[in-house]
VOGU-270164 format. One record per residue: x, y, z of N, C-alpha, C, O in turn; residue number from 1; residue in three letters. Coordinates in steps of 0.2 Angstrom, whole numbers, plus 5000, padded with zeros to 4 digits. Layout:
PT  n_east  n_north  n_up  ca_east  ca_north  ca_up  c_east  c_north  c_up  o_east  o_north  o_up    k    r
PT       X        Y     Z        X         Y      Z       X        Y     Z       X        Y     Z  NUM  ALA
...
//
This chain:
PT  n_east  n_north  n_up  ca_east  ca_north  ca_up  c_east  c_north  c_up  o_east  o_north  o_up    k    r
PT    4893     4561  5292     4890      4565   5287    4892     4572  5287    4895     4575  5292    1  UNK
PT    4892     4576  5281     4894      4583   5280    4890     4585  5279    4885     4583  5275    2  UNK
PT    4888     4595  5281     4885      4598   5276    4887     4601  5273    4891     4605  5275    3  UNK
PT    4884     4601  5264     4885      4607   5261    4881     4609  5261    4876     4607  5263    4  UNK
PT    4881     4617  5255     4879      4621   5255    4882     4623  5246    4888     4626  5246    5  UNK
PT    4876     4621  5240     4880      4625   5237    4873     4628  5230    4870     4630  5234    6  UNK
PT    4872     4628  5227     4868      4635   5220    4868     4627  5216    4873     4623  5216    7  UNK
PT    4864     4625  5213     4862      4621   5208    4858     4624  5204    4854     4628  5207    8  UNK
PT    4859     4623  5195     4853      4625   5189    4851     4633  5196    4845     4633  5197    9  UNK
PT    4854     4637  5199     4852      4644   5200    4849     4642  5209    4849     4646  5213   10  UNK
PT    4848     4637  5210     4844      4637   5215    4850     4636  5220    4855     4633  5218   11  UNK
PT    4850     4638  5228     4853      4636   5233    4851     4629  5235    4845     4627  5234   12  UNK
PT    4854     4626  5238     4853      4621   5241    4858     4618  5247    4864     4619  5246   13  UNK
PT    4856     4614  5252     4860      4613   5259    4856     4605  5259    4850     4603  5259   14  UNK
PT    4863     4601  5260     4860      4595   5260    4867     4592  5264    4872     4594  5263   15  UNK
PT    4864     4586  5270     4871      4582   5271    4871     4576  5269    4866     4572  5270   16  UNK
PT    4878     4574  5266     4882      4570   5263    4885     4567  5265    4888     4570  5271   17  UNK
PT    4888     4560  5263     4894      4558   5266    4898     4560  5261    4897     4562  5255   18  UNK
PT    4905     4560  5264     4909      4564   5263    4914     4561  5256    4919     4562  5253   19  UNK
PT    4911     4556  5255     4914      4552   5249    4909     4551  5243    4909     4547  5238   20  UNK
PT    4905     4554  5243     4898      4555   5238    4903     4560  5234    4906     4565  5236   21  UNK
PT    4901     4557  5228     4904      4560   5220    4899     4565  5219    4893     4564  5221   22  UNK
PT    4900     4571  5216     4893      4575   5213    4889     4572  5209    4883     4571  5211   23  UNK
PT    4892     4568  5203     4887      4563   5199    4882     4560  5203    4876     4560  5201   24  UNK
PT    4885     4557  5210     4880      4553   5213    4875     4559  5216    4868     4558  5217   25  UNK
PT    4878     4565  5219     4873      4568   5224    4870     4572  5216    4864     4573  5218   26  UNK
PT    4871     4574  5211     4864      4574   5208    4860     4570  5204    4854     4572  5201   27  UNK
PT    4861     4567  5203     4857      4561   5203    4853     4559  5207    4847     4560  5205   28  UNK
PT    4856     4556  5213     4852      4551   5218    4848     4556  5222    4843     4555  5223   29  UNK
PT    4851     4562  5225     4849      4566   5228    4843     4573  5227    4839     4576  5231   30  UNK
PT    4846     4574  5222     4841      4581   5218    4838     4577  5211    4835     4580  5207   31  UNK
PT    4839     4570  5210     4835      4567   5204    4836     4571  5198    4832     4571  5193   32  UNK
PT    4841     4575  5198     4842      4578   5190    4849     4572  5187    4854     4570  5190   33  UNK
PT    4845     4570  5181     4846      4563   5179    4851     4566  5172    4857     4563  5172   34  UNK
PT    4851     4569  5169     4856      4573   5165    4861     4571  5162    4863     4569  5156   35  UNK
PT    4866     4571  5171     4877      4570   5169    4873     4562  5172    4870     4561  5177   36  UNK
PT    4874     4559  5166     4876      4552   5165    4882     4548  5167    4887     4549  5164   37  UNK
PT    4882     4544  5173     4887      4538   5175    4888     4534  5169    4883     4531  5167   38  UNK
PT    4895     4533  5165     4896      4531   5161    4902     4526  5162    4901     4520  5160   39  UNK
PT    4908     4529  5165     4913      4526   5165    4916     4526  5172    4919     4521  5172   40  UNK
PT    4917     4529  5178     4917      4531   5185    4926     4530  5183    4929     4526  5186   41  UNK
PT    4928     4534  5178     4936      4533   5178    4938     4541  5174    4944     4542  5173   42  UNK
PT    4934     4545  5173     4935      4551   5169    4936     4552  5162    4938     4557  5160   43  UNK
PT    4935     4547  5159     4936      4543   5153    4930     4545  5146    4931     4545  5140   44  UNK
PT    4924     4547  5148     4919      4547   5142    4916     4551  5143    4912     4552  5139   45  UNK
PT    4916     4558  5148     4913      4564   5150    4907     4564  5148    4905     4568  5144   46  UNK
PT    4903     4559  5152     4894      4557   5152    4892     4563  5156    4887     4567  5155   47  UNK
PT    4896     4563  5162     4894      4566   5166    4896     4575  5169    4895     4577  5174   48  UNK
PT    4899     4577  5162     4900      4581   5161    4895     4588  5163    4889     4589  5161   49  UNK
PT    4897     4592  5167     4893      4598   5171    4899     4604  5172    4905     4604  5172   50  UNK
PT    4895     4610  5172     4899      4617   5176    4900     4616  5181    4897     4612  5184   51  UNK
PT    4904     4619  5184     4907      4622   5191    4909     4628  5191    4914     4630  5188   52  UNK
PT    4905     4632  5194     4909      4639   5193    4908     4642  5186    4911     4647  5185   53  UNK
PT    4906     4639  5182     4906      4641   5175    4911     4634  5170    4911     4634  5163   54  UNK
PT    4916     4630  5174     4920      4629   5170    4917     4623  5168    4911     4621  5171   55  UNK
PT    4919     4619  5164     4917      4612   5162    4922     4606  5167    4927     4605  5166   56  UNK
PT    4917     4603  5172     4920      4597   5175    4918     4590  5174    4912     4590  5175   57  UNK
PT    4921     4583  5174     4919      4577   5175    4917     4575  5182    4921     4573  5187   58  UNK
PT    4911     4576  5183     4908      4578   5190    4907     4571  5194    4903     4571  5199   59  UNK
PT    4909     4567  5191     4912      4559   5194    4921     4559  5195    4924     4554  5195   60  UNK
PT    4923     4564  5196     4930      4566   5200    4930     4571  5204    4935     4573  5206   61  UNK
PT    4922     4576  5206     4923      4578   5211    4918     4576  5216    4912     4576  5214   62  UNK
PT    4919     4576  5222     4917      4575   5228    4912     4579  5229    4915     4585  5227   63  UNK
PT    4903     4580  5232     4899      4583   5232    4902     4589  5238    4901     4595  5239   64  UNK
PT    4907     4585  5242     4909      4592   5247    4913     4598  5243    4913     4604  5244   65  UNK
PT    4916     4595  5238     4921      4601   5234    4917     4606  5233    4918     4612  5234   66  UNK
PT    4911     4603  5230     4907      4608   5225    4904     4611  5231    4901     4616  5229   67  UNK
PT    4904     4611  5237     4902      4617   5244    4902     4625  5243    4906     4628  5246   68  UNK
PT    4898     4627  5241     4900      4635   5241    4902     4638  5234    4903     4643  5232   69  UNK
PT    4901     4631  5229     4900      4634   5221    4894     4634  5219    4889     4634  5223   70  UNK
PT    4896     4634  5212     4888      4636   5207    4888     4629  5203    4893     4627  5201   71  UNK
PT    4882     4625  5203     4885      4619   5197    4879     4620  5192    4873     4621  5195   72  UNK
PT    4878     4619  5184     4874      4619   5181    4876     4613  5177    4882     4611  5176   73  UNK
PT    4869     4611  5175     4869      4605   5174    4867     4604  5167    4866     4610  5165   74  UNK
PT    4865     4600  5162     4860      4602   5156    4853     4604  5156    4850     4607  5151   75  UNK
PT    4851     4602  5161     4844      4604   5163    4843     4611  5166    4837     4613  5167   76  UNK
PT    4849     4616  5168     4847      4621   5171    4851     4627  5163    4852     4633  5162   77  UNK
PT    4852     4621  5159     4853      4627   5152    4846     4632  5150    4846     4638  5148   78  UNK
PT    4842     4628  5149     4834      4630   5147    4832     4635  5151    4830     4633  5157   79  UNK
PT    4831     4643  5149     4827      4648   5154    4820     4650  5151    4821     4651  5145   80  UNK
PT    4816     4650  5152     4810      4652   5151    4808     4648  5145    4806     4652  5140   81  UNK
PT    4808     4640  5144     4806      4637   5140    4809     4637  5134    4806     4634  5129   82  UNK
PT    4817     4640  5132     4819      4642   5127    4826     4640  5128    4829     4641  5133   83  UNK
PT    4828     4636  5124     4833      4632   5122    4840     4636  5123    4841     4641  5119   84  UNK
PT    4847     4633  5128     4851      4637   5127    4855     4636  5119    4856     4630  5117   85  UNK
PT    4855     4640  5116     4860      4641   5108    4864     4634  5108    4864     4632  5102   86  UNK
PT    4867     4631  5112     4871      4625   5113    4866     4619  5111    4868     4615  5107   87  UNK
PT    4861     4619  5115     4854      4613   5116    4853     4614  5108    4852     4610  5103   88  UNK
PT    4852     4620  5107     4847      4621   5100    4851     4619  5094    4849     4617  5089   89  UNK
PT    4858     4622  5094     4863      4618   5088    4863     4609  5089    4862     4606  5084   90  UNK
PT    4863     4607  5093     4863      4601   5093    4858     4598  5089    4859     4594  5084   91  UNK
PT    4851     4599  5092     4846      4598   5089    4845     4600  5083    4841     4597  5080   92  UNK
PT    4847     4606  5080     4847      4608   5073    4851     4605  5068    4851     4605  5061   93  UNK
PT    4857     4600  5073     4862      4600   5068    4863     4591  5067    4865     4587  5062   94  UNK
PT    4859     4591  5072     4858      4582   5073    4863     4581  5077    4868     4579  5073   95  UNK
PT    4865     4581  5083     4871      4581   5085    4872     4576  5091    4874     4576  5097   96  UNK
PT    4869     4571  5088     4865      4566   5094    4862     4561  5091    4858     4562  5087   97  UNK
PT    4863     4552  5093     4862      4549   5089    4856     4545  5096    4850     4546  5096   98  UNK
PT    4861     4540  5101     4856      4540   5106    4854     4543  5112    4849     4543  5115   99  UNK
PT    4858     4547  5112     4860      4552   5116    4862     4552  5125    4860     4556  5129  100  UNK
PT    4864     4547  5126     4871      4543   5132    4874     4550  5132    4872     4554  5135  101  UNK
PT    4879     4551  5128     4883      4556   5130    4881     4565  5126    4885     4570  5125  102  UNK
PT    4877     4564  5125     4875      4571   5122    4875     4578  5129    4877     4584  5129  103  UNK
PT    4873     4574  5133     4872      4582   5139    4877     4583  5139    4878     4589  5137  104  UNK
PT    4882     4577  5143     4889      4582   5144    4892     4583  5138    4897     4587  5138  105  UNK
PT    4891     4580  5131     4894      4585   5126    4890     4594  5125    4892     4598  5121  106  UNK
PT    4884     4595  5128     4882      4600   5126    4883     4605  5133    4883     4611  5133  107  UNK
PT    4886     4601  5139     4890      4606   5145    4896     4606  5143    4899     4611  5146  108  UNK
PT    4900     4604  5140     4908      4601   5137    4909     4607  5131    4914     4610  5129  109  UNK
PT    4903     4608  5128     4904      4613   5124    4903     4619  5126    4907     4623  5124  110  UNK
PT    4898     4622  5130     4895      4626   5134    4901     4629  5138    4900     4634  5141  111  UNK
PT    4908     4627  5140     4913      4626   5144    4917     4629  5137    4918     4635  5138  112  UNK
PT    4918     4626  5132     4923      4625   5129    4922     4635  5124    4927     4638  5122  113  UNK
PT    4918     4637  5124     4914      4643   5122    4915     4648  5124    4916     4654  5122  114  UNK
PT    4913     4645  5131     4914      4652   5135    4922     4653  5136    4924     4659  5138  115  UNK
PT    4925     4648  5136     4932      4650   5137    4937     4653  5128    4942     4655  5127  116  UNK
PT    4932     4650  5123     4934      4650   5117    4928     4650  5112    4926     4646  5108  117  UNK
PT    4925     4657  5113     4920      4659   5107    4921     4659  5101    4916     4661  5097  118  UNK
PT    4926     4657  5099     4926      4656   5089    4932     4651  5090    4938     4653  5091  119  UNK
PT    4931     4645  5089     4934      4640   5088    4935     4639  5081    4930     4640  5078  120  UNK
PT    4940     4638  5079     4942      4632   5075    4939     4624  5074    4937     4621  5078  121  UNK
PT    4940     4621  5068     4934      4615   5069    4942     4610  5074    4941     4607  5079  122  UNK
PT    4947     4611  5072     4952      4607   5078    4952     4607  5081    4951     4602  5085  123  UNK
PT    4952     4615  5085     4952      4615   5090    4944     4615  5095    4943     4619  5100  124  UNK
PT    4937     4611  5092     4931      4610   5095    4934     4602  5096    4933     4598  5100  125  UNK
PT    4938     4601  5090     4940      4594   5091    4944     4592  5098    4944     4587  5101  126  UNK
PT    4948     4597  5098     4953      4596   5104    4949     4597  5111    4948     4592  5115  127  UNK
PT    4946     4602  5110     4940      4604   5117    4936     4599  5119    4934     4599  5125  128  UNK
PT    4934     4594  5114     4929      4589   5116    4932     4582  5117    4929     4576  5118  129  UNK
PT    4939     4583  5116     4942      4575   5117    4941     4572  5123    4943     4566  5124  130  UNK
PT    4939     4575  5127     4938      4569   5135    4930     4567  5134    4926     4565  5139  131  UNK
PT    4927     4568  5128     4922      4569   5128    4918     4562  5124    4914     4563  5119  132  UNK
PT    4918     4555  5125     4915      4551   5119    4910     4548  5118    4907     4545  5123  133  UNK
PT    4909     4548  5111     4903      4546   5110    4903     4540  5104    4906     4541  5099  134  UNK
PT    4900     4535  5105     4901      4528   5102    4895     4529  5096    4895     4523  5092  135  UNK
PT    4891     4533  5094     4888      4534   5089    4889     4537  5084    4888     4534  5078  136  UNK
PT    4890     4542  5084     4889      4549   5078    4895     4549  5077    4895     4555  5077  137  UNK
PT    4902     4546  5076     4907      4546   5074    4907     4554  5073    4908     4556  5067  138  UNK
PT    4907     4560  5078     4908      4567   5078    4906     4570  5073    4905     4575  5074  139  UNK
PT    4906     4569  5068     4905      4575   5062    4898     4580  5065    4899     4586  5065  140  UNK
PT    4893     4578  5066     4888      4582   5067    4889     4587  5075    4888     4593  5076  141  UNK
PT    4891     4582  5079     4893      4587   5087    4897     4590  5084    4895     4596  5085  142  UNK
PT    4902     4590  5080     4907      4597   5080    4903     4602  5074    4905     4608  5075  143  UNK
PT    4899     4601  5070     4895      4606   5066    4891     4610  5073    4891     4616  5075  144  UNK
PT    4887     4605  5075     4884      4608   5081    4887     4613  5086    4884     4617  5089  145  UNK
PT    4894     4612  5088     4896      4615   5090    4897     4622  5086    4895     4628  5088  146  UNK
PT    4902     4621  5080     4904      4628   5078    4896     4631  5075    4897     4637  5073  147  UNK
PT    4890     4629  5076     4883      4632   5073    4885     4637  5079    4887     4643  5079  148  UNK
PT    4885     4632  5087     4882      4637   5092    4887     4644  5093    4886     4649  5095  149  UNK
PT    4893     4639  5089     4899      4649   5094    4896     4653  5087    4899     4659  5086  150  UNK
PT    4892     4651  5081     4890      4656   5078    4885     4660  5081    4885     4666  5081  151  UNK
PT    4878     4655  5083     4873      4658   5087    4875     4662  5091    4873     4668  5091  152  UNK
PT    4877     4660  5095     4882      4665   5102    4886     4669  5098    4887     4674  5102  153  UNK
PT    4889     4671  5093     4892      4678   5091    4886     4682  5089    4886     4687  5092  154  UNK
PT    4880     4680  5084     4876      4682   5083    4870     4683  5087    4865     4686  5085  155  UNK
PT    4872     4681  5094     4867      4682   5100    4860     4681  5098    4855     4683  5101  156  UNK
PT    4860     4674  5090     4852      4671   5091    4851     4669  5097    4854     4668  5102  157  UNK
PT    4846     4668  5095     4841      4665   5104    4840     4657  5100    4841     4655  5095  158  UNK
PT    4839     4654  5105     4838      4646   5106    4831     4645  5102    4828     4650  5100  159  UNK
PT    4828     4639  5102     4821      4636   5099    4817     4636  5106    4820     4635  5112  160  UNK
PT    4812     4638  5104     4803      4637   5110    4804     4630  5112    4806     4626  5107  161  UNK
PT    4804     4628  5118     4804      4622   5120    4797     4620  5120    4794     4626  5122  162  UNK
PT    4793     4615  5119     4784      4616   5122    4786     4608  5125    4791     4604  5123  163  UNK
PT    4781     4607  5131     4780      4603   5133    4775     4595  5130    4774     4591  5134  164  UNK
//
């Protein structure tokens, strides 16, 4: 067993692991944030799609030890104080989501894609989100949904009231 030590959705956390546990699995099974979806365990459909450090990772290719000493956000640590990040709430505005299997890590995959590239191109959201599939919504509305959010985020709207 290993320990890490590493910041989840903001929070610190220190947990020992075996040393071949994937992050997918260690949030999951360990922290129960149910989220990045196991979809294909080959890198292939970005179910399981999360940050690291801010960037966009298939967090079923990295090792729960890697992530030791980063920050990982998940879809569930996008929402602050009951209010939708701009990404969650283009989705839902846009319909961007049909059963929604692969929607988180399309809305971390975007959330990545953004911050690295706040005015996209609709090709290039297309190019951004290519490791990313969804056997539903044949993309037209995820990629509206994306270009709504880098509108909202240039416009610095705020997200929708979440109510419980």
């Amino acid at each position: 067993m290993t320990q890490i030590e590493l910041t989840v959705n903001g929070e610190k956390r220190s947990d020992e692991v075996e040393p071949r546990l994937l992050l997918v699995h260690y949030l999951r099974e360990l922290l129960g944030l149910r989220a990045a979806n196991v979809g294909c365990d080959t890198t292939s459909c970005g179910a399981c799609t999360v940050l690291l450090d801010g960037k966009s990772v298939k967090s079923c290719t990295v090792l729960a030890v890697q992530a030791s000493g980063h920050e990982v956000t998940t879809a569930e640590g996008l929402a602050v104080g009951g209010e939708l990040h701009p990404v969650q709430a283009a989705f839902r505005q846009q319909h961007g989501l049909q059963c929604g299997f692969c929607t988180p890590g399309m809305v971390m995959a975007t959330v990545g894609l953004l911050a690295e590239n706040p005015h996209p191109t609709e090709a290039e959201v297309r190019e951004g989100l290519e490791g990313n599939l969804c056997r539903c919504t044949g993309y037209h509305n995820i990629v509206r949904a994306v270009l709504a959010a880098a509108q909202a985020q240039a416009g610095q709207v705020t997200g929708e009231q979440v109510t419980a």
